[in-house]
TORDOVEX-477160 format. One line per field, with one value per residue (C-alpha): residue number from 0; residue in one letter; y, x, z. Coordinates in steps of 0.2 Angstrom, whole numbers, always signed. Layout:
nr: NUM/... $
rest: A/... $
c2: Y/... $
c1: X/... $
c3: Z/... $
This chain:
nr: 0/1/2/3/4/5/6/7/8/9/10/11/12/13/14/15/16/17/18/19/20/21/22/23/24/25/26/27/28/29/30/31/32/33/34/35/36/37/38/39/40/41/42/43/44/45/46/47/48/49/50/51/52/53/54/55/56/57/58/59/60/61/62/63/64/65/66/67/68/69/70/71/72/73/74/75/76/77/78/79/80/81/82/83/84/85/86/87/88/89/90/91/92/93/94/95/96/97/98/99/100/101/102/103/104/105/106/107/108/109/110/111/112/113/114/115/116/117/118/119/120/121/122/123/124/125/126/127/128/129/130/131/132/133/134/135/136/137/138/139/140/141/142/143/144/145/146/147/148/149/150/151/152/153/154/155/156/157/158/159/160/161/162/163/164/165/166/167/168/169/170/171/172/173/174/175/176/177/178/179/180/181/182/183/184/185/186/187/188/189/190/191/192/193/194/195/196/197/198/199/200/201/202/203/204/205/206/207/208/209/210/211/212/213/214/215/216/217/218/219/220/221/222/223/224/225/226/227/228/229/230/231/232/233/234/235/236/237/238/239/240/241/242/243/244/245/246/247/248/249/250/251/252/253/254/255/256/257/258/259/260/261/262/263/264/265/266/267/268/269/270/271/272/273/274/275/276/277/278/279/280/281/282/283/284/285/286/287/288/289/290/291/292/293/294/295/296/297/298/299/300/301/302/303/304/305/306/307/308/309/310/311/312/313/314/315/316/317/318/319/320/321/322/323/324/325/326/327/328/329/330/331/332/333/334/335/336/337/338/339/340/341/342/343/344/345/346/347/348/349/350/351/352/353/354/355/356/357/358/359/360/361/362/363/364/365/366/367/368/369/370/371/372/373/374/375/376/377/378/379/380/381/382/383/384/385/386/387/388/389/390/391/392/393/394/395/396/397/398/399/400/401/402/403/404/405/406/407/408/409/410/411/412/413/414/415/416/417/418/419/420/421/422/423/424/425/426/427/428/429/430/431/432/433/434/435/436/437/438/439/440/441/442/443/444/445/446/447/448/449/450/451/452/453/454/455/456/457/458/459/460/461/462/463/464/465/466/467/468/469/470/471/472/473/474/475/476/477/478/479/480/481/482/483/484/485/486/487/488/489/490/491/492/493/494/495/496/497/498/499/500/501/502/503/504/505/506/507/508/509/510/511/512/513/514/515/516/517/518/519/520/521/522/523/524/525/526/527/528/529/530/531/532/533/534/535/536/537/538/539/540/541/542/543/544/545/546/547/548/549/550/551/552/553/554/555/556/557/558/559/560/561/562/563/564/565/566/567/568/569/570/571/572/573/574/575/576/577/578/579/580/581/582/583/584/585/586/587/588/589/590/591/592/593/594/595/596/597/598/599/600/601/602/603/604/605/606/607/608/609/610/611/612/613/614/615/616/617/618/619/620/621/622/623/624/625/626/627/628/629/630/631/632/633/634/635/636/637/638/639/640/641/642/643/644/645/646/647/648/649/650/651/652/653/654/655/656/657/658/659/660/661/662/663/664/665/666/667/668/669/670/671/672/673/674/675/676/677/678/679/680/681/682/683/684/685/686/687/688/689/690/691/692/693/694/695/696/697/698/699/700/701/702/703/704/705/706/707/708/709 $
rest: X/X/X/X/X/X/X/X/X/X/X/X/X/X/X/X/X/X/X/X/X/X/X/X/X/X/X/X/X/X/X/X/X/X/X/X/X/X/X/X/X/X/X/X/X/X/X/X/X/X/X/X/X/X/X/X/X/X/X/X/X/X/X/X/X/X/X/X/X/X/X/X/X/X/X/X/X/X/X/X/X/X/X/X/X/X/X/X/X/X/X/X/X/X/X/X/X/X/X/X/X/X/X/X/X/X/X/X/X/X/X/X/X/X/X/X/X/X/X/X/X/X/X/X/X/X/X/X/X/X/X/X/X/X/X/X/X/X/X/X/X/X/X/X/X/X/X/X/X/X/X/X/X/X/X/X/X/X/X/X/X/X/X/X/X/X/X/X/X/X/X/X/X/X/X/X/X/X/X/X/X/X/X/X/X/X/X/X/X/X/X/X/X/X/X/X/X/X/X/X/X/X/X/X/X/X/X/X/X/X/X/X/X/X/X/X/X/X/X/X/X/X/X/X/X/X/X/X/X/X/X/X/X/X/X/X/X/X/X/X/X/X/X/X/X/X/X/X/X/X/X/X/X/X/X/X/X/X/X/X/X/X/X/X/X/X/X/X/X/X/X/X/X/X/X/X/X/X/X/X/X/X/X/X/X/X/X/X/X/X/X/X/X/X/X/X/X/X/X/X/X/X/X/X/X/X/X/X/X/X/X/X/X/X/X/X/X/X/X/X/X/X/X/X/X/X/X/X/X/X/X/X/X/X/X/X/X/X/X/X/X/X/X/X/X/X/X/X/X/X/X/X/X/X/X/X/X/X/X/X/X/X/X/X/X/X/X/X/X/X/X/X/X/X/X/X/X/X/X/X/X/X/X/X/X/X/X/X/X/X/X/X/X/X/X/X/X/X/X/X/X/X/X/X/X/X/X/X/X/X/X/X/X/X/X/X/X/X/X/X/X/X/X/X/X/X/X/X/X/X/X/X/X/X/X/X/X/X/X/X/X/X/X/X/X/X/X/X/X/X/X/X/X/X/X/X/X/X/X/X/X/X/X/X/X/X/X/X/X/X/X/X/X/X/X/X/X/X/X/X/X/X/X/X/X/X/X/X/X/X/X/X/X/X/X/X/X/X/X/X/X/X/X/X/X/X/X/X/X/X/X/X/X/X/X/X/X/X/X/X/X/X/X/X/X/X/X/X/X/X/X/X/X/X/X/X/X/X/X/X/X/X/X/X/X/X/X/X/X/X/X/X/X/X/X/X/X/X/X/X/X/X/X/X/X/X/X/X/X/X/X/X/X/X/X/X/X/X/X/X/X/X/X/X/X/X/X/X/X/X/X/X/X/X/X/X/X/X/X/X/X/X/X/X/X/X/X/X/X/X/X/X/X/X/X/X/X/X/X/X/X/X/X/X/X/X/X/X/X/X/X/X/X/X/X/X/X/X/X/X/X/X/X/X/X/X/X/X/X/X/X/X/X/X/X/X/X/X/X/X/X/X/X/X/X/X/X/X/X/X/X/X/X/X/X/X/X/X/X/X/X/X/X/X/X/X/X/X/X/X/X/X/X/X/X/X/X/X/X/X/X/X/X/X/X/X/X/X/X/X $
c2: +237/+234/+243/+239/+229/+220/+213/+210/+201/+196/+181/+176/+168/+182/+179/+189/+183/+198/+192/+200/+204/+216/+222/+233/+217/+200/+194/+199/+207/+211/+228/+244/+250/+233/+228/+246/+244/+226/+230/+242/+232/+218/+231/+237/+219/+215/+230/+224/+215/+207/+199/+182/+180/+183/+171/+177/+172/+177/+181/+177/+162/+164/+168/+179/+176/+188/+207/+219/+219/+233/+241/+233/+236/+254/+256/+273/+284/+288/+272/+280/+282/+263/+257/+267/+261/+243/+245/+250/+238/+224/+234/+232/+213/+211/+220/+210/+193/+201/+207/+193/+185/+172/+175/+161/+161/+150/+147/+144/+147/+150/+158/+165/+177/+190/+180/+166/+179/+186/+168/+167/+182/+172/+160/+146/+139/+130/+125/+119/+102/+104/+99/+117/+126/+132/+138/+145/+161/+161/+178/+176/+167/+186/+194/+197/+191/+190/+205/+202/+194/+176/+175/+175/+168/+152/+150/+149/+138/+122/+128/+133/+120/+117/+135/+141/+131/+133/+152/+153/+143/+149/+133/+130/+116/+108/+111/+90/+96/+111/+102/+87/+100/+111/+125/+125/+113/+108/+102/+101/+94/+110/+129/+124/+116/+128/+141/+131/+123/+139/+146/+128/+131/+150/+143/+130/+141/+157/+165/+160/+164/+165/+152/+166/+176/+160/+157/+139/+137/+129/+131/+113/+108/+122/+139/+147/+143/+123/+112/+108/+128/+131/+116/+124/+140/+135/+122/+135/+148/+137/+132/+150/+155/+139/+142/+160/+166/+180/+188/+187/+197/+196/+176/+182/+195/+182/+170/+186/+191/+171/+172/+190/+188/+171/+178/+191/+194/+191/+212/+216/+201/+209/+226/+217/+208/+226/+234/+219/+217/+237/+235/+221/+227/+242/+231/+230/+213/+213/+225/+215/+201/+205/+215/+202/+185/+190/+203/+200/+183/+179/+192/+183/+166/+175/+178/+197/+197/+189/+199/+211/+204/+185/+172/+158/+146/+131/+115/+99/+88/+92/+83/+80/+77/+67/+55/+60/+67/+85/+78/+64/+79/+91/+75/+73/+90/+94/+76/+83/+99/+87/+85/+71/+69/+61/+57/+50/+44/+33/+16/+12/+8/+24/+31/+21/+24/+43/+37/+27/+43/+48/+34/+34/+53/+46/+31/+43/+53/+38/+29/+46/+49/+67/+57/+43/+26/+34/+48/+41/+31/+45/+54/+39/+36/+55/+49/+37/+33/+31/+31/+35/+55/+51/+49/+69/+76/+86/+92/+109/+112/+103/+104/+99/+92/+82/+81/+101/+99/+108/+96/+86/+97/+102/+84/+81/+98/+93/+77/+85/+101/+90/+83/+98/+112/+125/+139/+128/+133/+121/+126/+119/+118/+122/+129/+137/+139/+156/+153/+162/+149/+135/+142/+142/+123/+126/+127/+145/+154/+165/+153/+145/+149/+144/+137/+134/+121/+119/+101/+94/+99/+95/+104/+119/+132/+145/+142/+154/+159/+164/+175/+173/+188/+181/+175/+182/+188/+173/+162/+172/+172/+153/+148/+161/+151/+132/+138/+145/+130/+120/+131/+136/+152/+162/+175/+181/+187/+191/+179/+175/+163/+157/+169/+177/+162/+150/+166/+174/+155/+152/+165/+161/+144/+150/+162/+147/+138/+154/+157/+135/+140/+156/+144/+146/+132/+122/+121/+139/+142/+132/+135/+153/+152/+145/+157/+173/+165/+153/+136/+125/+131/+134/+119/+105/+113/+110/+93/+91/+100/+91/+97/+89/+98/+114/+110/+105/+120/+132/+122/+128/+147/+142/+146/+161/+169/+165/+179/+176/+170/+158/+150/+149/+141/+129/+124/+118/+109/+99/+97/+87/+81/+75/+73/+66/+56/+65/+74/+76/+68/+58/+49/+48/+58/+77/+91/+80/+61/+54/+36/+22/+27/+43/+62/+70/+76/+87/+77/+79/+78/+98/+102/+93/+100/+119/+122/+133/+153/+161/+172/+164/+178/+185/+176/+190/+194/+179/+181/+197/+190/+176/+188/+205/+195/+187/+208/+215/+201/+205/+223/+218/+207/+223/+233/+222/+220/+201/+206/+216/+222/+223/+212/+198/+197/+196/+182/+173/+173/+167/+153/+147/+147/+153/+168/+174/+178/+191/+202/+202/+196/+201/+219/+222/+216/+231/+242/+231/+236/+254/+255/+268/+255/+241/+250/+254/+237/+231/+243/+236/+217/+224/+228/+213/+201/+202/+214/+204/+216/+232/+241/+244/+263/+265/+259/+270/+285/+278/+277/+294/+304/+292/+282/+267/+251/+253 $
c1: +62/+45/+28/+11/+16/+32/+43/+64/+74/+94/+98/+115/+121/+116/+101/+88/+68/+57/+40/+24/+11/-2/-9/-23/-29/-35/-22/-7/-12/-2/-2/+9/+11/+15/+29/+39/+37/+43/+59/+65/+66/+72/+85/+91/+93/+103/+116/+116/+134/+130/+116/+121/+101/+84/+69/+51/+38/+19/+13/-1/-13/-10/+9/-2/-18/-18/-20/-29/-45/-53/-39/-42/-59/-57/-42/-36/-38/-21/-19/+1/+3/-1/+10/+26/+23/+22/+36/+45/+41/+47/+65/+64/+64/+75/+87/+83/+86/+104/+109/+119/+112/+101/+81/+71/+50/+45/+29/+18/-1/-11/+1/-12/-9/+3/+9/+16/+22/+34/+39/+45/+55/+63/+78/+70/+52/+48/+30/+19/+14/-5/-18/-26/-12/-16/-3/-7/-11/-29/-31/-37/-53/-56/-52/-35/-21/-4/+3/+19/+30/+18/+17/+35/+43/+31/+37/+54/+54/+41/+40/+29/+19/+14/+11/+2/-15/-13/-9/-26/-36/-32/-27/-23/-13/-13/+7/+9/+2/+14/+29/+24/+22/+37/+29/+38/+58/+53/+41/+42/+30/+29/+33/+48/+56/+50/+61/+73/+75/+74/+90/+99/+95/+104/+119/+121/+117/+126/+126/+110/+107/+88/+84/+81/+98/+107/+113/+115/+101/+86/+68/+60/+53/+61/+59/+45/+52/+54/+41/+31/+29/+26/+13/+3/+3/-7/-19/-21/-26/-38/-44/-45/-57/-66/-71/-72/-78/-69/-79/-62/-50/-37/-35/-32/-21/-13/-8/+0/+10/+18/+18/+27/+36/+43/+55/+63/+74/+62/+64/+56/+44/+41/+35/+24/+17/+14/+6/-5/-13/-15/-27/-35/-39/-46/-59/-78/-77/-64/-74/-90/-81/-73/-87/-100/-89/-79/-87/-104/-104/-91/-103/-119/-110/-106/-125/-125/-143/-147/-161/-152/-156/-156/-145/-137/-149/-139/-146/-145/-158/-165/-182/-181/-198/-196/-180/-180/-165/-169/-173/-158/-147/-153/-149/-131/-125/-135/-125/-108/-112/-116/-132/-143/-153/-172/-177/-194/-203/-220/-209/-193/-185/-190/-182/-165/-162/-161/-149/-139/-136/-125/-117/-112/-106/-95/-88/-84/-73/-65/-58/-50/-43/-52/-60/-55/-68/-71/-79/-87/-94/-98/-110/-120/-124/-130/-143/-159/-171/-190/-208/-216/-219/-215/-197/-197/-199/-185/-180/-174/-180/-190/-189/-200/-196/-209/-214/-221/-239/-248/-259/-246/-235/-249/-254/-235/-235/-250/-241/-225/-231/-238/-222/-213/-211/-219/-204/-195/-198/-206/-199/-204/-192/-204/-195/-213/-227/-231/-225/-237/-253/-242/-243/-263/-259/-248/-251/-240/-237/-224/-214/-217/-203/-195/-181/-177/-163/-152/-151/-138/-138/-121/-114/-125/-119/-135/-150/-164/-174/-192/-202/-220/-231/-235/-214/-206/-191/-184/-188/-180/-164/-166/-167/-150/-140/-146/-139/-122/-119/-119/-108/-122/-123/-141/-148/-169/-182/-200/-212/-221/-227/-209/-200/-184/-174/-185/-198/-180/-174/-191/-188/-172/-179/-195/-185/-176/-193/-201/-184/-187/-205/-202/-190/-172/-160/-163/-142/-140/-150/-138/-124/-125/-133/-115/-106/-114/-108/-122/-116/-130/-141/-160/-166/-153/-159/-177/-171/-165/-179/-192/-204/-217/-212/-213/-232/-235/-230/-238/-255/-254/-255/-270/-275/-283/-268/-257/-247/-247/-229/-231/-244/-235/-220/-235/-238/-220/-218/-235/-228/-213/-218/-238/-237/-222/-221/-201/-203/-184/-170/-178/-186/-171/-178/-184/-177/-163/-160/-150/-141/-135/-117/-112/-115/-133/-140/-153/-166/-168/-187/-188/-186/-205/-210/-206/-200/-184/-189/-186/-174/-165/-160/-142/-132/-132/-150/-149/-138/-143/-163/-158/-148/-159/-175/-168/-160/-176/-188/-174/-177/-196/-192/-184/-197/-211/-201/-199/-179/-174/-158/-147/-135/-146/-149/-134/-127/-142/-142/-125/-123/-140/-142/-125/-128/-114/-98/-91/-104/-108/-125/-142/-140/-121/-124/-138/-122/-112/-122/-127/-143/-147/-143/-151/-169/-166/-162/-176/-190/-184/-188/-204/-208/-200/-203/-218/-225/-212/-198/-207/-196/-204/-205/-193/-178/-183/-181/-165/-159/-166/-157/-142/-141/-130/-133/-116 $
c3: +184/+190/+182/+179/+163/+167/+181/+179/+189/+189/+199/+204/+188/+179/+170/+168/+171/+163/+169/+159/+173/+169/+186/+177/+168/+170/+157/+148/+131/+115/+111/+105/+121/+128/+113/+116/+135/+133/+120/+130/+147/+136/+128/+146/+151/+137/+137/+156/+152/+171/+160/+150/+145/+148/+149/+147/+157/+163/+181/+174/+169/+153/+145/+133/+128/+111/+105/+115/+106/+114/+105/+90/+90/+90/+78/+78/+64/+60/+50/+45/+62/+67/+52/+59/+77/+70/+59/+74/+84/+70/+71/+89/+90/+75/+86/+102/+90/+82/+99/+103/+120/+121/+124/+130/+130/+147/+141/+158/+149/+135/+119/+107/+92/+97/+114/+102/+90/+107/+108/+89/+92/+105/+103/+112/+117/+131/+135/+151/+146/+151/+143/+146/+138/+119/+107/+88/+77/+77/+70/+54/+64/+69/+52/+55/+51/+62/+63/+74/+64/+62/+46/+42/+59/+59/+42/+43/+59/+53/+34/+21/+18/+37/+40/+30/+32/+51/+48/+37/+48/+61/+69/+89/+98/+114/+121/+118/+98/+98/+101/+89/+74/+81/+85/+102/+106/+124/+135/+157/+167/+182/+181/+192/+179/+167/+172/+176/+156/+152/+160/+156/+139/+141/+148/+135/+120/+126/+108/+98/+80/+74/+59/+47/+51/+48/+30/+32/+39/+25/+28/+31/+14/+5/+2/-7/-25/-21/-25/-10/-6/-23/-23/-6/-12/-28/-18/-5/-17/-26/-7/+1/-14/-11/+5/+7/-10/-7/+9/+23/+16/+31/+23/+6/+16/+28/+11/+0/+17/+17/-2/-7/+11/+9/-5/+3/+18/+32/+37/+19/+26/+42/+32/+21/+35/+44/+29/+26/+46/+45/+28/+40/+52/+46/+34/+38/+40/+53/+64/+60/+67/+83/+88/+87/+85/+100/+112/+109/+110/+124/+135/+129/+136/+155/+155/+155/+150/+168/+177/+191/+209/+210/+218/+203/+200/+201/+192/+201/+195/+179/+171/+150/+144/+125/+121/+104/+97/+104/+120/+118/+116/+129/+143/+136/+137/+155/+161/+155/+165/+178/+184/+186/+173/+171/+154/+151/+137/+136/+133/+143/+126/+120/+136/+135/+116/+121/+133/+121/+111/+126/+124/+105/+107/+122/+114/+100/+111/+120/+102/+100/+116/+121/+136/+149/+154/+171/+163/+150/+167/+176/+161/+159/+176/+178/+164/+171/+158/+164/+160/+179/+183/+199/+196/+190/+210/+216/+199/+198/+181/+168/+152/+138/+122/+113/+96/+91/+94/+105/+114/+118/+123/+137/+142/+145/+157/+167/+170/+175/+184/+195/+203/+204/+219/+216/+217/+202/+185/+170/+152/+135/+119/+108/+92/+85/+95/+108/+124/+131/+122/+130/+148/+149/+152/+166/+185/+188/+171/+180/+181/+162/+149/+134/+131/+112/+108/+91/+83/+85/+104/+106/+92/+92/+105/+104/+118/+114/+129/+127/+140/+138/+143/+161/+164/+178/+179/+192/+177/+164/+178/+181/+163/+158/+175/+169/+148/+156/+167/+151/+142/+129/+123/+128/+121/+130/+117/+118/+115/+96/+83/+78/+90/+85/+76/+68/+63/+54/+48/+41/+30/+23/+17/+12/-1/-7/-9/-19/-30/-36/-39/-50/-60/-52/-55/-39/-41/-45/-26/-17/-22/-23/-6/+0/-9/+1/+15/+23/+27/+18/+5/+9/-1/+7/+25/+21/+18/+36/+47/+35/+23/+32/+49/+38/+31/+52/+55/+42/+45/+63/+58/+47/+29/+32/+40/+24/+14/-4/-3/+13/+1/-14/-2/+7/-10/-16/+1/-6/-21/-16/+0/-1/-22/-23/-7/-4/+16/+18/+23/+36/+24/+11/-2/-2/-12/-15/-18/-3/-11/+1/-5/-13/-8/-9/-28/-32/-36/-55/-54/-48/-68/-71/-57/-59/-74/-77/-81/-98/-88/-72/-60/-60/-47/-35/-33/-26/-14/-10/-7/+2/+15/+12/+16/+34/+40/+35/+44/+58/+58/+59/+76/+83/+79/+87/+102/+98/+98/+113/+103/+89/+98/+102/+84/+77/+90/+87/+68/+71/+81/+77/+57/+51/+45/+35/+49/+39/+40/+58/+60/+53/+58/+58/+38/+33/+39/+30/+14/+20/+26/+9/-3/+8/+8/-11/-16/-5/-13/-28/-24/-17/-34/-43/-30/-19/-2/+9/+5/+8/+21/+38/+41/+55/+44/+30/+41/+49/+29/+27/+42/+38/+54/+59/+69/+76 $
């Protein structure tokens, strides 16, 4: 049998290889019409009595990289109709496992989600040992949950207690990792010896019972009941609500499945399981996050965005002007890509300490093992530290990343300019100040641009690119070629004070500063600040940027240009920072008190200086200011043309200040709310709160006519 899906083959000895091969495309993926195309081949080959076993392989790279999430993504509306096909695809394996004739998963590549769910269904798992090769459930990091028999199957084979925080996190393994925690029995070095484990393992084992049809057969640590099961369901419960606050139901989902599955025969499991992923995957937050966690951003990374009509701009030698941290990390990731790398600063000893952050990343990896000497080698020698200009010809690229001031920033791009070719392009980090006012001190405007890094640059995956009115479009392709080739993430906006994602950051901890000032529990900020879903809260960011950076920075736009609110958020910043001698983190003491040993506190000091309010607000307008105020000043991006489209904004809010994943990003989260009660909730801060909140008229009449984003 040979189709477009799947290959079979009987050799000599009678076994069967059932080889999954999408021709149509670029990897296998799980899907309805995959699972009943696969039982029945695997049904046929069974009846076969010529056929004493089948193993199951890939034509392709991967052995199965996961569900078909174009499918996914656009669930059909029959949500019966889905639950009977999976219903009846669970039948359709139990059937293959009781069938008497052993099934063997030749795992050749990647087994993700519903390709490792095909391998539990198997009798027996044997994996590639590459370092390359990845094995897990990592639905729930999508908003799903496994729907192919994962919850109970993984269960039953490593037990409860090792299960189910790898189900709920999502975890992955390398094949070494899988075999250590059992996901898989066996390991072989080449795809020869792969197949022919496989059918060794067929000819040894030619009756094979699955764990959970076995009645002697007890589930490592016990079942559900026992203590240890009983133990992790209670921790991970207490967990689960810990870290989610209740906004990913597919984990809540994912736990009950293993829960309520765990104490029934595993095809009572199964139907839980089925009913559980169709309430998943039909939840707004799932559809927030695979559109925008997985589409949005894995197009983003390809460089979609790139200008039509111009060659790749590969990056040889690139120029880092600044060996601070920012500049420190831009040189370490660009050495990692590969290239050779000039990092110059005023003193040598300025120069190499921005080189020796390379080196305490690298030493990092090497005590763990995730690199070897050689290339811990290799990177530093792609790094020279220097203070002569000279050294900066034949760079590709340059890149800027002084201190944020503007003078400086153009002394150091005369300087530079000046040994590079005219047809390469100059680019400045700058996280606040107009591109297009920068340029006036460059030699070719056109060829100007910004290039907005995230601190820590190693860790951060977003690269904001920044056209200035004079940028040409060969910039805007160069700068979109040099962020791919280091695996970042880009998204291009237009140029403004602040551009797109420190203009909308800025917000977001200038609300937290306003709420402190009104008399908000500095406590009752932050914490409700992590339970909406943001990963710090306003105040404890503040710390790390600097409230002196932030009174730099509002000095820049100048007095007179200064709402009411940007004021009132000026003066707290004074208050702590110039009064109180507290700038931030850097200096060991901001909003909070940073101790030699210990954690971070909130520095008890904020209850003299702005006294509690008569009334404290109710938890969720809390919330709902800090994430109302960051869509709206979103919407007003989009509407100046700052954002070029809804997309960019929601990857960039993000992966650059963690907006809140289930909801999408900036714009995916006004759907999220309903764009009617969004604008009525934000004419009603208007009114409480301040003009900051007034809704701009376009999104009023998308509200009115009862338009979407998506």
């Amino acid at each position: 049998m040979t189709n477009h899906l799947l290959q079979t083959k009987i050799d000599d000895t009678g076994i069967a290889t059932l080889t999954i091969q999408m021709t149509e495309q670029p990897t296998n993926l799980f899907s309805i019409a995959f699972i009943q195309a696969y039982i029945q081949a695997a049904t046929e080959l069974i009846q076969n009595d010529a056929v004493k076993g089948i193993v199951v392989t890939s034509g392709h790279r991967d052995f199965m990289a996961g569900a078909d999430l174009n499918f996914i993504s656009n669930p059909p509306a029959d949500q019966e109709g889905l639950l009977r096909d999976l219903l009846q695809a669970h039948q359709g394996f139990r059937q293959l496992e009781q069938a008497g004739k052993p099934i063997v998963a030749a795992i050749n590549g990647n087994a993700l989600g519903g390709g490792y769910e095909l391998a539990l269904t198997c009798h027996y798992r044997i994996a590639l040992n590459s370092p390359k090769l990845r094995i897990g459930l990592p639905e729930t990091t999508l908003g799903l949950l496994p729907g192919g028999g994962g919850t109970q199957r993984l269960c039953y084979l490593i037990g409860i207690p090792k299960a189910t925080p790898y189900i709920l996190q999502g975890k992955t393994f390398v094949a070494a990792q899988a075999k250590a925690e059992g996901l898989v029995e066996e390991l072989v070095d080449n795809e020869l010896n792969l197949i022919a484990a496989a059918k060794k393992w067929i000819i040894e084992n030619p009756a094979p019972v699955q764990p959970w049809d076995n009645k002697r057969y007890r589930i490592p640590q016990g079942g559900i009941m026992e203590p240890a099961a009983a133990q992790t369901m209670m921790g991970s419960i207490g967990n689960l609500r810990k870290q989610t606050h209740g906004h990913y139901p597919s984990a809540k989902y994912a736990l009950a499945c293993i829960h309520d599955g765990m104490q029934l025969p595993i095809d009572r499991g199964l139907e839980i399981e089925a009913r559980y992923f169709v309430k998943s995957l039909y939840s707004k937050e799932a559809q927030n996050m695979i559109r925008t966690g997985f589409f949005a951003i894995n197009e983003a990374k390809k460089g979609k965005t790139k200008p039509k009509g111009y060659d790749f701009y590969k990056v040889n030698k690139l120029g880092v002007l600044g060996a601070g941290m920012m500049g420190a990390g831009i040189a370490y990731v660009s050495a990692k890509a590969g290239m050779q790398v000039v990092l110059k600063d005023t003193t040598l000893d300025i120069a190499q300490l921005g080189k020796d952050y390379s080196n305490n990343i690298l030493q990092k990896k090497l005590a763990k093992g995730r690199i070897t000497p050689e290339q811990t080698e290799q990177l530093l020698e792609n790094i020279h530290p220097t203070t002569d200009a000279s050294d900066l010809s034949d760079c590709d690229l340059i890149v800027e990343a002084v201190f944020e001031n503007e003078a400086l920033k153009n002394k150091v791009t005369k300087e530079a300019e000046a040994q590079l070719a005219s047809n390469k392009v100059f680019a400045t980090n700058t996280s606040t100040i107009p591109i297009t006012q920068l340029a006036n001190a460059s030699r070719n405007a056109e060829q100007f641009i910004g290039i907005h890094f995230f601190s820590p640059v190693d860790k951060m995956p977003l690269v904001e690119i920044i056209k200035g009115k004079k940028t040409n479009a060969r910039a805007i392709a160069a700068a979109i070629d040099y962020v791919t080739q280091i695996g970042k993430v880009p998204i291009v906006v237009n140029d403004s004070r602040g551009f797109f994602t420190s203009r909308v950051f800025g917000v977001f901890i200038g609300e937290g500063a306003l709420m402190l000032a009104e008399g908000t529990p500095a406590t009752l900020i932050e914490n409700i600040a992590k339970r909406v879903g943001m990963p710090t809260g306003p105040l404890a960011v503040t710390d790390e940027v600097s409230l002196s950076l932030c009174i730099d920075v509002l000095d820049q736009e100048g007095k007179e240009n200064r709402s009411k609110a940007t004021q009132a958020r000026y003066d707290v910043y004074q208050k702590v920072a110039v009064e109180n001698q507290r700038a931030g983190r850097k200096v060991g003491k901001g909003f909070y008190d940073y101790p030699t040993s210990g954690d971070k506190q909130i520095w008890a000091g904020l209850m003299q200086l702005f006294p509690l309010a008569e009334q404290p607000l109710e938890a969720d307008i809390i919330g709902k200011r800090l994430l109302h105020i960051m869509a709206l000043e979103s919407y007003r991006c989009l509407e100046e043309g700052v954002l070029q489209n809804t997309t960019d904004g929601d990857v960039g809010s993000l992966l650059a200040f963690g907006f809140p994943a289930y909801t999408g990003g900036v714009f995916s989260y006004i759907d999220y709310v309903g764009l009617t009660q969004f604008v009525a909730e934000c004419d009603d801060f208007a009114t409480q709160f301040g003009e900051r909140f007034e809704v701009p008229a376009g999104l009023r009449k998308m509200a009115e006519s009862g338009k979407t984003f998506y």
